[in-house]
C-alpha positions as CSV (number, residue, x, y, z in Angstrom):
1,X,-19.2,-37.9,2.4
2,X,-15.8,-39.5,0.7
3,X,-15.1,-36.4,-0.8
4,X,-11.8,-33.9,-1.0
5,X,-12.3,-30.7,-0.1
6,X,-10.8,-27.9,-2.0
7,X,-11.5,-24.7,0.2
8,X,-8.7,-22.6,2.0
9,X,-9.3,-20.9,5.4
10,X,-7.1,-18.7,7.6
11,X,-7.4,-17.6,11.0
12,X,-7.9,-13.4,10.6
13,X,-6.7,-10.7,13.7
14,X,-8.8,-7.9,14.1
15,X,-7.1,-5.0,15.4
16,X,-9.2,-5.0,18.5
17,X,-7.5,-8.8,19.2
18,X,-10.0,-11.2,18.2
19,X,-9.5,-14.2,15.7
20,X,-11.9,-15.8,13.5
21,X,-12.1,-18.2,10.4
22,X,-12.3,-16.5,6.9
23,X,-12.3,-18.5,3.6
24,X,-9.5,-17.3,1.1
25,X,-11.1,-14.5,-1.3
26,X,-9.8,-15.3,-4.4
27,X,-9.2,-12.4,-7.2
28,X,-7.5,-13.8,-10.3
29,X,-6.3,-17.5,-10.9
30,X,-8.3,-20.6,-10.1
31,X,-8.0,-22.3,-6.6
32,X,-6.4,-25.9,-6.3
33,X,-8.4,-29.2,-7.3
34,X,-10.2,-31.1,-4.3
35,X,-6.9,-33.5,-2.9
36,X,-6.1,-35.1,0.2
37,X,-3.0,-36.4,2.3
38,X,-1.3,-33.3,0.8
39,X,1.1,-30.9,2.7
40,X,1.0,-27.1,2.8
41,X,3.4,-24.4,4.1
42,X,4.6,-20.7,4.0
43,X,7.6,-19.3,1.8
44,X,7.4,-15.5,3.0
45,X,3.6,-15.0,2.4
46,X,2.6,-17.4,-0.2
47,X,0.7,-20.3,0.9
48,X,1.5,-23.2,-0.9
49,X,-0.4,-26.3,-1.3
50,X,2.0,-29.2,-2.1
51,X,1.1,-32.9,-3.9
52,X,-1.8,-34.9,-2.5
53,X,-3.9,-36.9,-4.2
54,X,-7.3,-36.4,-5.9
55,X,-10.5,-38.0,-7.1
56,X,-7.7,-39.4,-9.6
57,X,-5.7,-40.8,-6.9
58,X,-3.2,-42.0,-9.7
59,X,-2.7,-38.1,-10.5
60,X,-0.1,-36.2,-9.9
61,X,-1.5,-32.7,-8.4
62,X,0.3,-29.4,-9.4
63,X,1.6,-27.1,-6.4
64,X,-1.2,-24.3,-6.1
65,X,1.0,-20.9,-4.8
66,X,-1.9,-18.7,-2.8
67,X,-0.1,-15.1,-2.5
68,X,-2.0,-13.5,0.4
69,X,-0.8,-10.0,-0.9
70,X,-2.7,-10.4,-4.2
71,X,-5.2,-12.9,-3.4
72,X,-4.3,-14.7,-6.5
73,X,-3.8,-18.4,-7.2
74,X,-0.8,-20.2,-9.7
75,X,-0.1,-23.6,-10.3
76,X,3.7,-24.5,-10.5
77,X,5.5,-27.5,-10.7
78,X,3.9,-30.9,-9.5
79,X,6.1,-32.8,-6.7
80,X,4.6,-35.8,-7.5
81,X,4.2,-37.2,-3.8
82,X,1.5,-37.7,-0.9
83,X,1.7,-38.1,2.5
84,X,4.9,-36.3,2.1
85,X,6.7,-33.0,4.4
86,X,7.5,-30.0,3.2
87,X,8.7,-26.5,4.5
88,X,10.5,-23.6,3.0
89,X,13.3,-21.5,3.2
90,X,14.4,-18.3,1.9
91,X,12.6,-18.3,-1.6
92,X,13.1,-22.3,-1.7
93,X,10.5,-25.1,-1.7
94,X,11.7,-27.8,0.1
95,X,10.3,-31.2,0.1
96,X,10.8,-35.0,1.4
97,X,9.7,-38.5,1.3
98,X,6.5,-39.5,0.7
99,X,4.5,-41.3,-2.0
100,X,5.0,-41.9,-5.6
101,X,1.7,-41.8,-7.5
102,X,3.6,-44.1,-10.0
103,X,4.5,-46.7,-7.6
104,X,2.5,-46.0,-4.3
105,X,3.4,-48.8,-2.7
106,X,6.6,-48.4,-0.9
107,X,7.4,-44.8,0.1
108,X,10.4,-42.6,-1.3
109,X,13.9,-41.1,0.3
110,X,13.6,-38.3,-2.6
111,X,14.4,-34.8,-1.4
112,X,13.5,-32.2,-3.6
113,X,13.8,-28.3,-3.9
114,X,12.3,-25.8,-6.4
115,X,13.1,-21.6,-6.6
116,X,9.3,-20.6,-6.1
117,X,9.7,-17.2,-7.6
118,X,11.4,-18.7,-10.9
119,X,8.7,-21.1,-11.3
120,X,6.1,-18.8,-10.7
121,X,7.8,-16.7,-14.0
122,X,8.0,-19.6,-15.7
123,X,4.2,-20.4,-15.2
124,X,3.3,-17.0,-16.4
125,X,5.3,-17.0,-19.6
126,X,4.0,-20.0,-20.7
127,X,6.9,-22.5,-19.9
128,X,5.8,-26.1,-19.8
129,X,6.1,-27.6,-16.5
130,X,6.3,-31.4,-17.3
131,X,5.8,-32.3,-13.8
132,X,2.1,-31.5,-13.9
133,X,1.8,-33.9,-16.9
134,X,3.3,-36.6,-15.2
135,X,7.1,-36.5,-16.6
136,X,8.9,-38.9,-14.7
137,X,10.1,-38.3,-11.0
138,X,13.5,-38.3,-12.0
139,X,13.5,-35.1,-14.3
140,X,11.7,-32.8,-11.0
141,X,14.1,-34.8,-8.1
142,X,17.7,-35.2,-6.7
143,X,17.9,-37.7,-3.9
144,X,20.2,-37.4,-1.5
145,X,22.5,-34.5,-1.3
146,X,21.1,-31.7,-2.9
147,X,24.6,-31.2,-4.9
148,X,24.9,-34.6,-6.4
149,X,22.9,-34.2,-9.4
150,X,21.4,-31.3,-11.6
151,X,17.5,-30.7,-12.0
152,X,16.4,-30.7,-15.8
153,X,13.9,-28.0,-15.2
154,X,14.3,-24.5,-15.4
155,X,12.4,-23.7,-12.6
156,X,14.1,-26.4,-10.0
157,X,17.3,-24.8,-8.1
158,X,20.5,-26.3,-8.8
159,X,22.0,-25.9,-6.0
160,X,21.4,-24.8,-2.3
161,X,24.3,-24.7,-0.1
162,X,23.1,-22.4,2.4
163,X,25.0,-19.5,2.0
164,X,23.7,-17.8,-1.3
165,X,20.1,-18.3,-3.1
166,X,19.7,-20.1,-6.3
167,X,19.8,-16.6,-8.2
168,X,23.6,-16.0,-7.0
169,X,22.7,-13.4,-4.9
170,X,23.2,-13.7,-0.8
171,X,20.4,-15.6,0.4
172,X,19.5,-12.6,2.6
173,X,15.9,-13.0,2.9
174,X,13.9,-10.3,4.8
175,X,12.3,-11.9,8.2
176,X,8.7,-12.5,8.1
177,X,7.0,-9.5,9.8
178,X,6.2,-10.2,13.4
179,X,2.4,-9.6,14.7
180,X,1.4,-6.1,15.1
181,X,2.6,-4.4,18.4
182,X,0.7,-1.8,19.8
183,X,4.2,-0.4,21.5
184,X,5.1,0.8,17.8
185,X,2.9,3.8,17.7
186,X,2.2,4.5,21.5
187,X,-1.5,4.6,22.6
188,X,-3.3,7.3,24.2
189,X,-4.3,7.0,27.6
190,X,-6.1,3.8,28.7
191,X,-9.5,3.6,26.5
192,X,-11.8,2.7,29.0
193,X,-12.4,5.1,32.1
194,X,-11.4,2.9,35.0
195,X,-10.2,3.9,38.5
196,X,-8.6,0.8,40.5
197,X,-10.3,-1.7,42.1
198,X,-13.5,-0.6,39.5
199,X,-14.7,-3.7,38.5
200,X,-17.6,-2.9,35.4
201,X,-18.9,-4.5,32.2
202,X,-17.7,-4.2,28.8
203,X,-20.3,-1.7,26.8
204,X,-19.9,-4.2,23.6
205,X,-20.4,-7.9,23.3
206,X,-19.2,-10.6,21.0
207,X,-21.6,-12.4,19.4
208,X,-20.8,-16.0,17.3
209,X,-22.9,-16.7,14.4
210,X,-22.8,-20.4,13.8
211,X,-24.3,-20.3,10.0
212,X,-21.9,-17.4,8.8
213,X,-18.4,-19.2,8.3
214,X,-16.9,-16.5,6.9
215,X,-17.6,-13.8,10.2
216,X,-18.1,-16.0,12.8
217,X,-18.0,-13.0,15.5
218,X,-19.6,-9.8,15.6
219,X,-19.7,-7.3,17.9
220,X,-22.6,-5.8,19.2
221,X,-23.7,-2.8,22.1
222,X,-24.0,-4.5,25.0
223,X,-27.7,-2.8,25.0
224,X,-29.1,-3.7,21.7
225,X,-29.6,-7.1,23.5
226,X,-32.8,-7.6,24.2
227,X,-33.3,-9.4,27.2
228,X,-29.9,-9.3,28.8
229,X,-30.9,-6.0,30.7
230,X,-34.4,-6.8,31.9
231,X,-34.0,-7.0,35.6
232,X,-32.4,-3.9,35.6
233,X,-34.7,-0.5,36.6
234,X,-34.8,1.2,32.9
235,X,-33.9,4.5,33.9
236,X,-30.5,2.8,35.0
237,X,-30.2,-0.1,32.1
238,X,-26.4,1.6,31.6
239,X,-25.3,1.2,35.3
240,X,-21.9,-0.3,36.1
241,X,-20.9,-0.4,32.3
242,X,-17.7,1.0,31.4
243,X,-17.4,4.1,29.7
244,X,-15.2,4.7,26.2
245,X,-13.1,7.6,26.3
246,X,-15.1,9.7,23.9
247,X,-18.2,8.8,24.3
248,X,-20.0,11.7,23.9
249,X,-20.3,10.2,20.1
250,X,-18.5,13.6,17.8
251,X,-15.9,11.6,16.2
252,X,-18.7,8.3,15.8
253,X,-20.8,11.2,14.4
254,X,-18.6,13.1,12.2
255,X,-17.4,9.0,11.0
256,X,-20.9,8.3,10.4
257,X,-21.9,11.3,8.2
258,X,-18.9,11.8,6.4
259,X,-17.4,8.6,5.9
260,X,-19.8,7.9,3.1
261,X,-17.1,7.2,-0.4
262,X,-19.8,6.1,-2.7
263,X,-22.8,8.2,-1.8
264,X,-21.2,11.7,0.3
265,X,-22.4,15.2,-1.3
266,X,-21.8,18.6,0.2
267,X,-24.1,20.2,2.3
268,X,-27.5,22.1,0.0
269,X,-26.3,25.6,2.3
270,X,-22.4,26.4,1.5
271,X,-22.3,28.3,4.9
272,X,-23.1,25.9,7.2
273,X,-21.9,22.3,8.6
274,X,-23.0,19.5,10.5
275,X,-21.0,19.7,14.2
276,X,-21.2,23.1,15.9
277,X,-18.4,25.2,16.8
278,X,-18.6,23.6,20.4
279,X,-18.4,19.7,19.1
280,X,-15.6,20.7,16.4
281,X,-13.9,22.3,19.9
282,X,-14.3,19.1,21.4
283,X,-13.2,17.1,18.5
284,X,-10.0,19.1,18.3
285,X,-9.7,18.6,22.2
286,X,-10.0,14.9,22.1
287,X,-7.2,14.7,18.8
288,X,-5.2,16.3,20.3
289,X,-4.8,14.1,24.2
290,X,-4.0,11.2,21.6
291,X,-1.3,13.3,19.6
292,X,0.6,13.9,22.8
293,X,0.7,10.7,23.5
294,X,2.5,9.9,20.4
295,X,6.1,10.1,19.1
296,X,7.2,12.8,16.7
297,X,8.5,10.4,14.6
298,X,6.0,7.2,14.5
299,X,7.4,3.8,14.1
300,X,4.5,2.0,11.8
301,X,4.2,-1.5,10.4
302,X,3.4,-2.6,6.4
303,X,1.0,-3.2,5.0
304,X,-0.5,0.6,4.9
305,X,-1.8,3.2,2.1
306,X,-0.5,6.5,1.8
307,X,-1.2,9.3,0.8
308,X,-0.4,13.1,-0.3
309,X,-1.9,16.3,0.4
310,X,-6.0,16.6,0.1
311,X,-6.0,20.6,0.6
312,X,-9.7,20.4,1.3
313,X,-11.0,18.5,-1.7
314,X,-13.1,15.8,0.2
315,X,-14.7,14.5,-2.7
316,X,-11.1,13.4,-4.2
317,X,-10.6,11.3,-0.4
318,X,-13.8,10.3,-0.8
319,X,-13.5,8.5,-4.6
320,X,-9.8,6.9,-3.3
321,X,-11.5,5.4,-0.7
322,X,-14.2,4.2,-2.8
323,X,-12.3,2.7,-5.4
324,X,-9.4,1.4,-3.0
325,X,-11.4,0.7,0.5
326,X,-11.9,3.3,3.3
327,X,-10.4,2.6,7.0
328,X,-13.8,1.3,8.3
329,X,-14.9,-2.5,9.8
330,X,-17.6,-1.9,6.9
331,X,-18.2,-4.1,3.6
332,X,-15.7,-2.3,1.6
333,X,-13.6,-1.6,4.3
334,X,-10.2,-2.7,5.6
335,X,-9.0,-1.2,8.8
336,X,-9.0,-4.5,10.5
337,X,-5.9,-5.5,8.3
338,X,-4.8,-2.1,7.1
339,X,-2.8,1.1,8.3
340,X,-3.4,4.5,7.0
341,X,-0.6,7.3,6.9
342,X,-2.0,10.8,5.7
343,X,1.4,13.2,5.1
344,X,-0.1,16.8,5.6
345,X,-1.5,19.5,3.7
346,X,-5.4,18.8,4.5
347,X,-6.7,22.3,4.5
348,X,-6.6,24.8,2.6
349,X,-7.3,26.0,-1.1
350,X,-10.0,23.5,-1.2
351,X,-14.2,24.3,-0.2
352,X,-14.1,21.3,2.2
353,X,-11.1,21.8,4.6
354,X,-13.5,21.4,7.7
355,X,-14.8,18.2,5.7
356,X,-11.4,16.7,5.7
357,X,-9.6,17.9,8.6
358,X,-12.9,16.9,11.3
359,X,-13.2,12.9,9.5
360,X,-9.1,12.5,9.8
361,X,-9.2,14.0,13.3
362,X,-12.4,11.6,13.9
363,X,-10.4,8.2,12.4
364,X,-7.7,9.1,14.4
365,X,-9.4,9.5,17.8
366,X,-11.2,6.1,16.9
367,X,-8.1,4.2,15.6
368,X,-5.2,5.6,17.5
369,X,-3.1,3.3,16.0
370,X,-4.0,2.7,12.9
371,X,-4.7,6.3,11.3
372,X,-1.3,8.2,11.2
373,X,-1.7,11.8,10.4
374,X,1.6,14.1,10.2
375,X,2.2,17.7,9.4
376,X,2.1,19.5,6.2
377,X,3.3,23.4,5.9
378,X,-0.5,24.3,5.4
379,X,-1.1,22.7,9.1
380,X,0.7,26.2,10.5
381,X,-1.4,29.2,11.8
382,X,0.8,31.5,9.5
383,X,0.0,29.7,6.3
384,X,-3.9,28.8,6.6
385,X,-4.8,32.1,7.9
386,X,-4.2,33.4,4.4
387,X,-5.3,30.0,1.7
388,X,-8.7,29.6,2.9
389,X,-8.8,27.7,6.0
390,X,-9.3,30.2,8.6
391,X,-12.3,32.0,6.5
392,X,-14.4,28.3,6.1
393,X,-14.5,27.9,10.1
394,X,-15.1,31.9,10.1
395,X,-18.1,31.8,8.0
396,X,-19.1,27.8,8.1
397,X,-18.7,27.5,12.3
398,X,-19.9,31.0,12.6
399,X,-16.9,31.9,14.7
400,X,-14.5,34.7,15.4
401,X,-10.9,33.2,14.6
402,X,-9.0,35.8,16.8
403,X,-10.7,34.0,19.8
404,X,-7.8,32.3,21.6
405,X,-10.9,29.0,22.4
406,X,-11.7,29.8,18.5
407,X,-12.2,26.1,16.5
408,X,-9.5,27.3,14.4
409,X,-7.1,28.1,17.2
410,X,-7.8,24.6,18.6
411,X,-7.0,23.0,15.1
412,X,-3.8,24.8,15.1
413,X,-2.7,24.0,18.3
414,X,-3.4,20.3,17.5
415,X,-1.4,20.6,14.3
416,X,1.7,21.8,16.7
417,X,1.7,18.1,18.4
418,X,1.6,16.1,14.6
419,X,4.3,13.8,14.5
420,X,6.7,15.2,11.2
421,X,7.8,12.1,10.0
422,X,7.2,8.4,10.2
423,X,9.5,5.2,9.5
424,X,7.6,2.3,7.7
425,X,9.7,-1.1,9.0
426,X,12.6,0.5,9.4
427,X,12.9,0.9,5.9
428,X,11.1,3.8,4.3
429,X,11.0,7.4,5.6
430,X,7.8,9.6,5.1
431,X,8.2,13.7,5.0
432,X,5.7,16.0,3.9
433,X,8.5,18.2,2.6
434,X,11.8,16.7,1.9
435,X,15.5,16.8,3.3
436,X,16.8,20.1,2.2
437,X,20.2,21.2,3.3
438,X,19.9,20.5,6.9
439,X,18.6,17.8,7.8
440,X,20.7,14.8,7.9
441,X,19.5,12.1,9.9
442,X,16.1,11.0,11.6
443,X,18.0,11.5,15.1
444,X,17.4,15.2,14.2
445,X,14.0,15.1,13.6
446,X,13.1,12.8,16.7
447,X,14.6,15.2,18.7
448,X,12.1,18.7,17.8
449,X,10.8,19.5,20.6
450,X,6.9,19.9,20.5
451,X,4.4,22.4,20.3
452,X,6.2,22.8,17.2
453,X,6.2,26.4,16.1
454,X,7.7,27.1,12.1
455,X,9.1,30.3,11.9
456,X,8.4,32.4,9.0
457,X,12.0,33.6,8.4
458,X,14.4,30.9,10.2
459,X,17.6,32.1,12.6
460,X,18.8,28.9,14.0
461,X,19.6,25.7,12.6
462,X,16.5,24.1,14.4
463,X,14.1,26.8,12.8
464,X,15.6,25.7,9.5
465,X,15.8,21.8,9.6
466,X,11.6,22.7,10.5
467,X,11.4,24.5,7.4
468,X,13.6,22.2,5.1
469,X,10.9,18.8,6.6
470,X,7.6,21.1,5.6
471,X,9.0,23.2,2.6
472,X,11.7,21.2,0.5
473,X,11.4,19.7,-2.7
474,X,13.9,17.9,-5.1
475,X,15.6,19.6,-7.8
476,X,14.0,19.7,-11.1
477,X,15.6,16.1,-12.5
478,X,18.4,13.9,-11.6
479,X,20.7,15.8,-13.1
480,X,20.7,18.6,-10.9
481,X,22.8,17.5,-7.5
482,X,23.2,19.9,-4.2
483,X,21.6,21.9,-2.3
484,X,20.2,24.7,-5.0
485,X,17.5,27.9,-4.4
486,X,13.7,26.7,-4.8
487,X,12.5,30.4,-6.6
488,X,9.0,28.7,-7.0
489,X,8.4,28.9,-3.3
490,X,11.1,31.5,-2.6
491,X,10.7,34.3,-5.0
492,X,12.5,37.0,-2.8
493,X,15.3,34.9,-2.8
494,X,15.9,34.8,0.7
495,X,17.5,31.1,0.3
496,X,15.3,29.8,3.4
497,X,13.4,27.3,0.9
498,X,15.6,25.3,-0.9
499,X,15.6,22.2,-3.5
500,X,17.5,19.2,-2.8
501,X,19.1,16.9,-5.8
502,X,19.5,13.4,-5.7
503,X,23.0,12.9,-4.2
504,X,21.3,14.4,-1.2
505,X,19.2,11.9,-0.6
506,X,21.5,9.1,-1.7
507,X,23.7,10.4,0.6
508,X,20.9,10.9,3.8
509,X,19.9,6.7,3.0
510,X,23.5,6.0,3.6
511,X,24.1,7.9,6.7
512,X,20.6,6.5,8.2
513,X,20.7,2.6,7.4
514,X,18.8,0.8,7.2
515,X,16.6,3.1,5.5
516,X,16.3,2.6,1.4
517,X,13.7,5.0,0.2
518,X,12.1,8.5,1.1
519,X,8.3,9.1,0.5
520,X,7.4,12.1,1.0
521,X,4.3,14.9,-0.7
522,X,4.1,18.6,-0.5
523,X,4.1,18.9,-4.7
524,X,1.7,18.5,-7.2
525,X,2.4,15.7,-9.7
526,X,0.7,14.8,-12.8
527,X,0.6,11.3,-12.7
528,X,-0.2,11.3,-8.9
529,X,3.1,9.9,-8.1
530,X,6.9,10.5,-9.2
531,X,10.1,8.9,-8.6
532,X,13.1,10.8,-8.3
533,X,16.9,9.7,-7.4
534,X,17.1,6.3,-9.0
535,X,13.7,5.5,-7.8
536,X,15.0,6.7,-4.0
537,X,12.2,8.8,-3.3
538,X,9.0,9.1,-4.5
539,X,6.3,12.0,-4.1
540,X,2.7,11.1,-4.1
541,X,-0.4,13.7,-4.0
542,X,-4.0,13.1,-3.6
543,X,-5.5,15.9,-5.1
544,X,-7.2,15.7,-8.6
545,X,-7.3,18.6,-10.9
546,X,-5.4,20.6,-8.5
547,X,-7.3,23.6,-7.8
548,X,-8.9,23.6,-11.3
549,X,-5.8,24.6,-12.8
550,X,-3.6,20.9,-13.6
551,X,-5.6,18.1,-14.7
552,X,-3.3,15.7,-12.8
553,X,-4.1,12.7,-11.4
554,X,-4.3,11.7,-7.7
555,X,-2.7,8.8,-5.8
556,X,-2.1,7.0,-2.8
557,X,1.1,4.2,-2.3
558,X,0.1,0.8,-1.0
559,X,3.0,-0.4,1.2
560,X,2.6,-3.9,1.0
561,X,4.6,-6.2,3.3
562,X,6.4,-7.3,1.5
563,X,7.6,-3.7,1.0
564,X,6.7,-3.6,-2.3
565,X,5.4,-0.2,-3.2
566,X,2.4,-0.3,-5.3
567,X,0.7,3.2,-6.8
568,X,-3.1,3.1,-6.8
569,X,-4.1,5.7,-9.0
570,X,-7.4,8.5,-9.8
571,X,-8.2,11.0,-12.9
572,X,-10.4,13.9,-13.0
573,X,-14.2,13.9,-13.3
574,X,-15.9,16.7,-14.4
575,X,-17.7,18.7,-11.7
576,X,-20.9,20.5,-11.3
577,X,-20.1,22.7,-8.1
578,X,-17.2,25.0,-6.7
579,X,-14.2,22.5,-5.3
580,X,-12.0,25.3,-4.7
581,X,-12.1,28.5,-2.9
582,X,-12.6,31.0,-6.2
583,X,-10.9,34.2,-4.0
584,X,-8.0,32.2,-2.4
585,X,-7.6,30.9,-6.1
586,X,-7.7,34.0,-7.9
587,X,-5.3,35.9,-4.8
588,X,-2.6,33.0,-4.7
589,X,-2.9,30.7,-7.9
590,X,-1.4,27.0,-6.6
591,X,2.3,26.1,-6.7
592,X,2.6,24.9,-10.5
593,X,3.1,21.2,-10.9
594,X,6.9,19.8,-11.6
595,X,7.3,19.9,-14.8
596,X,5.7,17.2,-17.6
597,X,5.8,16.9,-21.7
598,X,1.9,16.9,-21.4
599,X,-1.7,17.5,-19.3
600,X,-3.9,14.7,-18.3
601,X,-7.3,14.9,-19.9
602,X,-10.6,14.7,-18.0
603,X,-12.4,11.2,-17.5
604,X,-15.9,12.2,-17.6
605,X,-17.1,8.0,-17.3
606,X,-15.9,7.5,-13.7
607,X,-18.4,5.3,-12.4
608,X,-19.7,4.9,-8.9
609,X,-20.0,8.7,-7.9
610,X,-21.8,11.1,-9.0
611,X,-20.3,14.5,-10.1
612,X,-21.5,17.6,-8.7
């Protein structure tokens, strides 16, 4: 129709290696004008949409900066060309030739450059960018070598020689992440149940919707079509189609029914629960084939969410993943693009351990590779015989714990293969505990040996590196360096549970570069997260209004890729029925929070859930 278009598409991988076409969402900014015979490229991952010309051909067209962490659109610095190339490197916008819009009729030998990030600051503080308005060419340009003149405009880059960026620092950009390799976190044994030479059809079926742009393919059972299995005798419509490993349907089940962030509420009878004792056995069973099958300490890729201990207080999971997307291929769901990483402590303390423990186990025998689960000290026999965990399957699976095939000896003896640690891009290391005394390098920890047994009082260095990774936590402030006695968690004094300050773990990020920051759970924090050692580590935790006695918040850490670590954040909510086991509460009160000036204060308006 004559017109310039002004939409922005990408091509989208699901995890399961399929591509499609999805328009841009947009959150915050307005996308670029309609334009033509423009040019666009990547500087790390912001899109940027370069020149052109519009319905005004005689108008210069500000650069439109798409940042595909954010979803949010700027508009920088015109170039003042069409039919022009550009490309980028480091934080640099580089670009050359092209067409004047004041005199279009012969074409340019201009070579330009502009710092991307400084322009973008300069946008959003309200600095003028004259080349939008039309300033002339020669204010926003150097021809020729990019040292011969000066730019006049902040934002433009002096100079570029190559060896440092325009800031003075070395131009030491970080490579742009490579795709997603399944060798990073091992996968469990093949998925579909194959012998060789089988040759049998796929049970699910991609289907390409021609008037939906923005999902072009779904999947679909292969026998939800309707005429595809006609020919075939009814009572055998499923022959020669290739079984799923798991598909006896628990862990679909348990995803189905308790997967539910904006609508879940616990079950009308507190005694009872919706798998038996024989599928919770078989849940364990199946979590447990892929845990072996994984490293002890996982090797995952950014972007991911983490978060801190749950101990059993579903509804809390259930409102993070309602405000910040669950890991489902649903509407509000993101596991297509996203990695989860769940650091320990689910059961315990809490009235809906069995809750939490069965839909983590269930995520992770679906998505293998994307849900990450390692061990907390409450994933240990000794510990969550006596805060709560083995009474709920007692009296909710109608079991006899002492039963070596008991559900809650199979959940322990899945929690001996977790993984106790994971390394996000080489550059962050998550602990449910800490570092203590002992442990001085991720070599260490690869090496543990699973089933991984804690012992109660530890004799070897082995037994106590186990205890320092599940029990440790950081001296009171930075001010306090060492290794010094942690008489919260040890109050005989045995010196077995220690606090570590922050020259440990300055120290720990030297010896085991290129690591630069330490995230790790394990204590209860009032704002949900906390930074500690120059910002070096940072503990996050989950759980709101921990056990009715803190009124802190909960959080989870979104690791973008960029590496930028970005605290998403819940309060309180008032609530109608029991969240906490009132015996185990009254018995063993919870670990006091690290120590704040104040209390957070209940938020009784949180929309979106009801309380209970």
């Amino acid at each position: 129709e004559n017109k310039s278009l002004k939409d922005t598409w990408g091509l989208r991988q699901h995890r399961d290696g399929r591509w499609d076409w999805v328009e841009a969402p947009t959150k915050r900014g307005p996308p670029p004008e309609p334009r033509f015979q423009h040019s666009c490229t990547f500087v790390d991952s912001k899109l940027l949409i370069i020149g052109g010309r519009g319905p005004e051909v005689s108008k210069p067209l500000p650069t439109a900066v798409y940042d595909t962490e954010t979803c949010e659109w700027h508009n920088i610095a015109s170039v003042q060309r069409f039919r022009h190339s550009s490309w980028g490197m480091g934080g640099l916008l580089f670009s050359y030739g092209g067409f004047d819009h004041k005199n279009p009729t012969f074409p340019t030998a201009d070579l330009q450059a502009m710092d991307i990030e400084h322009a973008i600051a300069a946008s959003l503080s309200g600095v003028s960018t004259e080349g939008e308005a039309g300033a002339p060419a020669d204010d926003v340009t150097r021809t020729g070598s990019l040292g011969d003149a000066p730019a006049t405009l902040d934002m433009m880059a002096p100079t570029y020689t190559g060896g440092r960026a325009p800031n003075g620092r070395p131009a030491e950009t970080r490579p742009a992440t490579p795709p997603r390799s399944r060798a990073l976190a091992p996968a469990p044994a093949a998925r579909v149940d194959l012998t060789p030479g089988d040759v049998k059809v796929s049970p699910q079926v991609y289907v390409s919707h021609e008037k939906d742009f923005t999902h072009l393919v779904e999947k679909v059972a292969i026998e939800n079509l309707a005429e595809e299995g006609r020919k075939i005798h009814s009572a055998n419509v499923m022959a020669n189609i290739a079984r799923s490993v798991g598909d006896d349907g628990v862990h679909n089940r348990c995803i189905n029914a308790l997967l539910q962030p904006t609508t879940w509420q616990p079950d009308a009878n507190p005694n009872g629960f919706l798998l038996t004792a024989a599928e919770v056995s078989r849940l364990c069973d199946m979590t447990l084939e892929v845990l072996k099958s994984q490293e002890m300490i996982l090797r995952l890729r950014a972007p991911i969410k983490v978060y801190g201990d749950i101990h059993g207080q579903f509804l809390d999971l259930m409102r993070l993943f309602a405000r910040y997307k669950a890991p489902s291929d649903g509407e509000n769901g993101d596991i297509d693009s996203m990695d989860y990483l769940f650091l320990g402590d689910f059961v315990d303390r809490g009235a809906f351990s069995l809750e939490t423990v069965c839909l983590l186990f269930s995520l992770k025998v679906k998505y293998p590779n994307q849900i990450h689960l390692i061990r907390g000290n409450h994933e240990d026999p000794t510990i969550n015989a006596i805060y709560g965990f083995r009474d709920e399957c007692r009296r909710r699976l109608n079991e006899e714990p002492e039963d070596p095939e008991s559900c809650w000896n199979k959940f322990n003896r899945a929690f001996e293969y977790l993984p106790v640690g994971a390394v996000i891009e080489d550059k962050i290391l998550c602990l449910h505990g800490g570092i203590g005394g002992s442990v001085n390098s991720v070599a260490e920890v690869r090496a543990l040996q699973r089933p991984l047994h804690v012992a109660q009082i530890p004799q070897t260095p082995m037994e106590q590196r186990i205890t320092d990774l599940l029990w440790s936590d950081p001296s009171d402030n930075d001010s306090v360096p060492g290794v010094t006695p942690n008489e919260t968690r040890d109050p005989d004094g045995t010196g077995r549970i220690v606090k570590f300050g922050p020259d440990r773990v300055e120290e720990f990020l030297e010896k085991n570069h290129p690591l630069s920051m330490i995230i790790r759970a394990h204590e209860c924090v009032m704002d949900g997260f906390e930074r500690f050692a120059n910002g070096k580590l940072i503990t996050v935790f989950s759980a709101t209004d921990y056990c009715g006695h803190h009124k802190n918040a909960g959080a989870l850490l979104f690791v973008r890729r960029d590496l930028t670590i970005v605290p998403k954040l819940i309060y309180p909510v008032e609530r109608l029925g029991a969240m906490w086991d009132p015996q185990i509460i009254q018995q063993r009160p919870p670990t006091p929070p690290r120590p704040v000036p104040r209390a957070r204060k209940l938020n009784d308006d949180e929309p979106g859930l009801e309380p209970w």
